[in-house]
C-alpha positions, 0 to 999 in steps of 0.5 A, spaced: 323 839 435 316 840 438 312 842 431 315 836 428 313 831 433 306 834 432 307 834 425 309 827 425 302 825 430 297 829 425 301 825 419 300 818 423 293 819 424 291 822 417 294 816 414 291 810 418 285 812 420 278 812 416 271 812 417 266 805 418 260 803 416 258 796 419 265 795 422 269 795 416 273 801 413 271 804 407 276 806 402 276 811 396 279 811 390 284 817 393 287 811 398 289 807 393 297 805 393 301 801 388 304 795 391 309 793 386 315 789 387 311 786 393 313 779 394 307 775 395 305 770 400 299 767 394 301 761 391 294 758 388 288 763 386 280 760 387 276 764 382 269 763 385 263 764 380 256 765 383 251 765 376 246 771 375 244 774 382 241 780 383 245 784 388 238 786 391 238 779 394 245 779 396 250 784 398 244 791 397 239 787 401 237 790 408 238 783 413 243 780 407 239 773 409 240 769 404 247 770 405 248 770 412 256 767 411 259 772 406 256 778 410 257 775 417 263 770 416 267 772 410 266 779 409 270 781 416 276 776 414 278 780 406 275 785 402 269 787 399 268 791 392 261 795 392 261 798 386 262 792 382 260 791 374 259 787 368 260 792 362 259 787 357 253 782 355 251 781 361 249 773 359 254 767 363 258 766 357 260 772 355 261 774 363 265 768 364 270 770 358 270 777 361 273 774 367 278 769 364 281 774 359 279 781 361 276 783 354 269 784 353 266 779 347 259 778 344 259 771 344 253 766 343 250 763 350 250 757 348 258 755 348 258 754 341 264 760 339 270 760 343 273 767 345 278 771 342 284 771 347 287 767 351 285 766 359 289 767 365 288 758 365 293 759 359 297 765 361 299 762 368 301 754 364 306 758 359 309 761 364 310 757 370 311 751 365 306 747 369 303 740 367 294 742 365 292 738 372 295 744 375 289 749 373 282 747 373 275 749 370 269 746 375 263 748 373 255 747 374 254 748 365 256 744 361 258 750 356 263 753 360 268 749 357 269 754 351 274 757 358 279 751 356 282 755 349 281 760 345 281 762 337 287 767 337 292 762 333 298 764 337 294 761 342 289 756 341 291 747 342 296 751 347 297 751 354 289 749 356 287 747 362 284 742 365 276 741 366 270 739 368 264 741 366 257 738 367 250 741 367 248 738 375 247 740 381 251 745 385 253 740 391 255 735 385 260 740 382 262 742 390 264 735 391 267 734 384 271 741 386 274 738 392 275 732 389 280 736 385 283 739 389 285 733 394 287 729 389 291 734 384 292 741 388 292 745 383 294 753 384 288 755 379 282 754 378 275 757 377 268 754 380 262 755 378 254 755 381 249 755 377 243 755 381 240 763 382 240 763 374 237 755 373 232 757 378 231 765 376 231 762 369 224 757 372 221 763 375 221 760 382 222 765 386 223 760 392 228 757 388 232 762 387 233 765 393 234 758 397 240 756 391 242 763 393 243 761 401 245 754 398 251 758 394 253 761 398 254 756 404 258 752 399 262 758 398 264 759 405 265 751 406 270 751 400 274 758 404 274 752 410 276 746 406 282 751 404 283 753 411 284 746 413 289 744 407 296 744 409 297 745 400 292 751 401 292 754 407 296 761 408 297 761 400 290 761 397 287 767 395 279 767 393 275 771 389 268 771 389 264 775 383 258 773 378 257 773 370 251 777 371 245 779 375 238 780 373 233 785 370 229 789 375 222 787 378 220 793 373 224 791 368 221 785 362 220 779 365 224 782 372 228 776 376 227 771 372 230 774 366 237 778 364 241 780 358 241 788 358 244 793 361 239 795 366 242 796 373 240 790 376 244 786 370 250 789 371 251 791 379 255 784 381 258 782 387 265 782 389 269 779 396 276 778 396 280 774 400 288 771 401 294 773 405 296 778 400 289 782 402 286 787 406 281 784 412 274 787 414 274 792 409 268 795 404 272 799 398 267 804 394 272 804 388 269 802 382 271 796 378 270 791 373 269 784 371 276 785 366 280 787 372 280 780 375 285 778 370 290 782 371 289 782 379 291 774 378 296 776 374 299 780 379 299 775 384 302 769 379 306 772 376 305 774 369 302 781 367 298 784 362 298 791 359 304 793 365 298 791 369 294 797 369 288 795 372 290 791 378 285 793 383 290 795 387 286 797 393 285 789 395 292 789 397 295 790 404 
């Protein structure tokens, strides 16, 4: 009896123990666990998209400056995923398609073709037989409302979601979303800033770094609005990610370009935050753009592909 209480000891702090790094828990691939069957207290999913910062200037920086809320506020309260990546064409349409419909497409940058397959927008209406207001697309490019449908026949014209999609500032597209969000509630929805990449793009380094800040006081101003909501609060999970990042300052036109697949183009940000989630901790398993769909899936309530590539590692 002795030996098995010992056993039993060794066994619970084999299990619930790890290391730490800044005060979070890091996780490796050999912690993940399946949840299936969980119920979950999810109800709505906000997909945030921050377009075209380098990871240099956010999550890899030494001070994290110019994201002082994500790094210091947000990051204790759900789960961030270090190794984060675009496999894809790494521009914003092609990168915004690979989170809405999990696959990889090149497409023009200029919204002129529409993606192949259906987005977790159409997927998500058809099953739970939601009106269009239900889920929304907000974004800061006017382009991203190829999101709204899709070329496969069996799909296209059906189940599209809401949008609206200008080319403005990111606080203009806050106000709108928040507008969105009191007057219809809808259960999913992405939002989109634009400013990194306008700015990069212009070559202003000060810009840049300052949309960076701005993005990401809106981001935690949005995680306080759903706090204080009585429709989202303790329901909705956030997901925080880019379509792309920017060249090297050793590669072409350095921050102010993208579009290869140097590190500084495909190393992404990524911060999960909901009831179903863990809190404070820093996961090293590898993942990419096309895991959000399935992950999204799983919460509300359709699969993809048995949902293989649910990141299982955000979950409780």
């Amino acid at each position: 009896m002795r030996f098995k209480n010992i056993a039993f000891v060794f066994l619970f702090f084999f299990l619930f123990t790890g290391c730490y790094n800044n005060g979070s828990l890091i996780e490796t691939e050999d912690d993940l666990s399946k949840v299936a069957g969980k119920p979950y207290k999810t109800e709505n999913v906000i997909v945030v998209v921050i377009d075209g910062p380098r990871q240099s200037e956010t999550w890899q920086s030494v001070d994290r400056k110019y994201i002082p809320r994500m790094a210091n506020l947000l990051a204790p309260q759900g789960v961030i995923i270090s190794e984060f990546y675009n496999h894809g064409v790494t521009f914003t349409v092609p990168g915004h398609v690979a989170i809405c419909t999990g696959n990889y497409e090149s497409l023009s940058n200029k919204g002129e073709q529409l993606p192949t397959e259906p987005s977790f927008f159409q997927m998500w209406l058809k099953i739970s037989n939601a009106p269009k207001e239900k889920a929304w697309i907000i974004t800061s490019k006017e382009k991203l409302n190829v999101l709204a449908d899709c070329r496969n026949v069996e799909w296209r014209n059906s189940f599209n979601p809401s949008f609206d999609t200008a080319n403005r500032d990111d606080e203009e597209t806050y106000q709108k979303a928040t507008e969105i969000l009191t007057n219809y509630q809808p259960q999913l929805v992405l939002l989109h800033f634009r400013g990194p990449d306008a700015n990069g793009h212009a070559g202003d380094w000060d810009k840049y770094v300052n949309s960076i800040a701005i993005a990401d006081s809106l981001t935690y101003e949005l995680y306080k609005f759903i706090e204080n909501h009585d429709f989202y609060k303790n329901k909705t999970t956030i997901m925080v990610t880019n379509d792309h990042g920017r060249h090297l300052d050793n590669i072409a036109t350095g921050f102010i370009g993208h579009g290869d697949n140097c590190p500084g183009c495909t190393h992404l940000n990524f911060y999960a935050v909901g009831p179903d989630f863990k809190k404070n901790v820093i996961s090293t398993t590898e993942r990419e753009q096309v895991d959000i769909l399935p992950t999204v899936g799983e919460l509300m309530g359709f699969q993809i592909d048995d949902n293989k590539n649910v990141m299982w590692e955000l979950f409780k």
